[in-house]
C-alpha positions in Angstrom: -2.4 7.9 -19.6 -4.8 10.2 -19.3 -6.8 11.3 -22.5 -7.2 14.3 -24.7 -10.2 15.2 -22.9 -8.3 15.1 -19.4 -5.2 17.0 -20.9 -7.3 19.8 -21.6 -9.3 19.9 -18.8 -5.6 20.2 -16.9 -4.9 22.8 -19.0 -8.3 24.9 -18.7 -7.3 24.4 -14.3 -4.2 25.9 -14.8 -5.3 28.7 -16.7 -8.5 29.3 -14.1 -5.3 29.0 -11.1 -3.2 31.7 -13.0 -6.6 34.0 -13.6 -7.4 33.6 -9.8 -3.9 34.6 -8.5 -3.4 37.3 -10.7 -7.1 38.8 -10.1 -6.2 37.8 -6.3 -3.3 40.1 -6.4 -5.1 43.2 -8.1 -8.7 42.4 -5.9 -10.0 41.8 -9.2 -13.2 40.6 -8.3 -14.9 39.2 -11.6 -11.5 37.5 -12.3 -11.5 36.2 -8.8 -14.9 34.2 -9.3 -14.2 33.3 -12.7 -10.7 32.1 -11.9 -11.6 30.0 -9.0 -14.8 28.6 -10.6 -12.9 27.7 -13.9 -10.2 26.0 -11.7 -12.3 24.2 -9.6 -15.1 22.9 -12.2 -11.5 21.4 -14.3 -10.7 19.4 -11.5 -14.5 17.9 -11.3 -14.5 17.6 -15.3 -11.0 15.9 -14.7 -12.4 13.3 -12.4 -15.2 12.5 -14.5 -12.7 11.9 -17.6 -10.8 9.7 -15.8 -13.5 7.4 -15.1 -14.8 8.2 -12.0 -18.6 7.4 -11.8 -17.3 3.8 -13.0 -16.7 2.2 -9.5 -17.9 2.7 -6.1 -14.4 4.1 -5.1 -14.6 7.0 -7.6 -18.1 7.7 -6.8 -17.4 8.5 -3.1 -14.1 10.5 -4.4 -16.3 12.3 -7.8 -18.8 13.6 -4.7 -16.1 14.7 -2.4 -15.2 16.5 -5.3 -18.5 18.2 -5.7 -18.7 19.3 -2.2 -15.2 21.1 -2.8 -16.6 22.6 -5.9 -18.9 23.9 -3.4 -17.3 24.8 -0.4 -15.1 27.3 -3.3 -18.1 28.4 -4.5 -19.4 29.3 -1.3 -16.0 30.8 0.1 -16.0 33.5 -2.3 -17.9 35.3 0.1 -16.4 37.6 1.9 -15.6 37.9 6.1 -17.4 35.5 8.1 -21.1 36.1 6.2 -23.0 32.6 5.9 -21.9 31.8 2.4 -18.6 31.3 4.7 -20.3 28.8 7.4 -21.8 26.9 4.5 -18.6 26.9 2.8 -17.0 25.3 6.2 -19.8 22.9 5.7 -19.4 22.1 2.4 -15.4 20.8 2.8 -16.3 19.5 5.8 -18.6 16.8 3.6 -15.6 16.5 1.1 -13.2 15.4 3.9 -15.9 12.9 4.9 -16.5 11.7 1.9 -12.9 11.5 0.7 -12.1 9.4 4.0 -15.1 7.1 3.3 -13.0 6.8 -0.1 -9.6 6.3 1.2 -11.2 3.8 4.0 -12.7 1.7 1.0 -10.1 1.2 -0.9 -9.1 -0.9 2.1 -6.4 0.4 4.4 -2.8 -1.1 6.6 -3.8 -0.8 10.7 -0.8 -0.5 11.2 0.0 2.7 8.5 -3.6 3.7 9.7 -2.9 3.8 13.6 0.8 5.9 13.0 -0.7 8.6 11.1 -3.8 8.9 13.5 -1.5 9.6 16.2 0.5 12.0 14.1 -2.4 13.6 13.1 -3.5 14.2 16.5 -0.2 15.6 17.7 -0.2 18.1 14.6 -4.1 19.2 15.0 -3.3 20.0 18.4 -0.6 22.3 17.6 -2.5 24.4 14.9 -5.5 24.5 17.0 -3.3 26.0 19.4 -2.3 28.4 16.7 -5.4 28.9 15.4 -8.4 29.4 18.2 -7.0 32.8 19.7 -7.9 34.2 16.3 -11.6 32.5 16.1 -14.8 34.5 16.8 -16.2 32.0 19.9 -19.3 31.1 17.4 -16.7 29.2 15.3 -14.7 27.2 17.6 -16.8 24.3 17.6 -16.9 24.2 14.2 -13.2 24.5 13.7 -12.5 22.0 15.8 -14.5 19.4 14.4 -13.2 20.2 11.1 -9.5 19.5 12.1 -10.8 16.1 13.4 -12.7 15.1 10.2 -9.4 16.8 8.1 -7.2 14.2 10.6 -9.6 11.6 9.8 -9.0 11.5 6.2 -5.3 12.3 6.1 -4.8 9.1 8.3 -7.7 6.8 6.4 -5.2 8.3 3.1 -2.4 7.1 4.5 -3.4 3.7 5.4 -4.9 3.4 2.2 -2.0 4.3 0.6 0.3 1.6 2.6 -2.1 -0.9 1.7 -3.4 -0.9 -2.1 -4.1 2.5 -2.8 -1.6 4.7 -4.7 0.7 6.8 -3.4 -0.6 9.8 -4.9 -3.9 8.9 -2.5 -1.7 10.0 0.8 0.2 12.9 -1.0 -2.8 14.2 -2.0 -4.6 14.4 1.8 -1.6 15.6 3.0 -1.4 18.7 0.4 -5.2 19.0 0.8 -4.9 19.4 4.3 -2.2 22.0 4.8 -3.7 23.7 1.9 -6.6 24.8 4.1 -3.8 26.6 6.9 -3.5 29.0 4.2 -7.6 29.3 4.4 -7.7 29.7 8.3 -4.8 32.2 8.2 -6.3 34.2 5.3 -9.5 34.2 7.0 -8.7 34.0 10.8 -5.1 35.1 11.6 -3.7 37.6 9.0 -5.5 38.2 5.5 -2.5 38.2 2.7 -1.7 37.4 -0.9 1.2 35.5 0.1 -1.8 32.6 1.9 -3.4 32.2 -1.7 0.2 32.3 -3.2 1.1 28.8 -1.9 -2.2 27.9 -0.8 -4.4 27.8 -4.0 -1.5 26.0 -6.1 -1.2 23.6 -3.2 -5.3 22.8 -3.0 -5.9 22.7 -7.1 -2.6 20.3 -7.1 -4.1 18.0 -4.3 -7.4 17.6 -6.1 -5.5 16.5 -9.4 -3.6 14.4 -7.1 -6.5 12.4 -5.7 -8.3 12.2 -9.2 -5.4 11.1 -10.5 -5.3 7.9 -8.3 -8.7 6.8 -10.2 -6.2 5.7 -12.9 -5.1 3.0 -11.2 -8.3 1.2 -10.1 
């Protein structure tokens, strides 16, 4: 069970979530960056609670972790500035890092192969949704971030069928379609309703994948 320190660092997440969506919907600026950075920071706090620096496993995941904290740092610039690239960057290095992870925690080849191909099929249907909308300076870029976000959602999975927790796949699978809500705010059409589900959906999938440090 997680301790007293961990149940408030939940807590202090949920109230930095709330904060962001409702500065989100009023283009509240100052609530904006203190909502997301409350929310974000609980989730690294959250991890450390939990144990994380304590094995190799949640070392990799703790520093995937820190590399989201900073991609949502950086993101809270606005358009398509550089704080945006280096954002892009900086989840890019979580996704790697979270799939080093995933990958030692030791994973099924078979579970592992399955969701590769799945993966595949379903980046190739949002890049097809996605690159008409992408300034031609950020196709590369996109690209090789749905590889790396396919990467780690199939190293999850085949972690998960082999001695990882469930909660390991569930939460790459969340992460991952949490960021459609980023490429559509950013890229396709900019709207409350992306952060609505999408915010909820990211915060929940980092929780998720700390979480799973119980169990080792």
């Amino acid at each position: 069970m997680p301790s007293t320190e961990a149940e408030l660092w939940l807590l202090a997440g949920l109230i930095g979530l709330f904060t962001l969506l409702a500065s989100e919907r009023r283009s509240f600026r100052p609530g904006i960056v203190a909502g997301k950075l409350t929310a974000s920071t609980a989730f690294v706090v959250f991890a450390h609670s939990l144990g994380a620096l304590e094995t190799t496993i949640g070392q990799l995941v703790f520093a995937g972790m820190l590399f989201c904290w900073s991609g949502d740092a950086l993101l809270l610039a606005a358009g398509h500035s550089i704080g945006f690239r280096l954002g892009i960057g900086a989840f890019l290095l979580g996704h790697l890092t979270y799939g080093a992870a995933f990958w030692s925690w030791g994973v099924d080849w078979l579970a592992l192969g399955s969701a590769a191909l799945g993966v595949a099929v379903i980046g190739w249907r949002v890049l097809r949704w996605l690159l008409p909308h992408v300034p031609t300076e950020f196709v590369v870029p996109i690209r090789c971030y749905v590889v790396v976000i396919g990467m780690m959602v199939a190293c999850a999975v085949g972690a998960s069928a082999d001695r990882a927790p469930h909660v390991v796949a569930a939460g790459a699978i969340a992460f991952a379609i949490s960021d459609l809500s980023v490429a559509r705010e950013r890229f396709v059409q900019p709207s409350f309703a992306n952060s609505l589900w999408g915010l909820p959906l990211y915060y929940l999938s980092q929780i998720a994948l700390a979480s799973a440090l119980m169990r080792l």
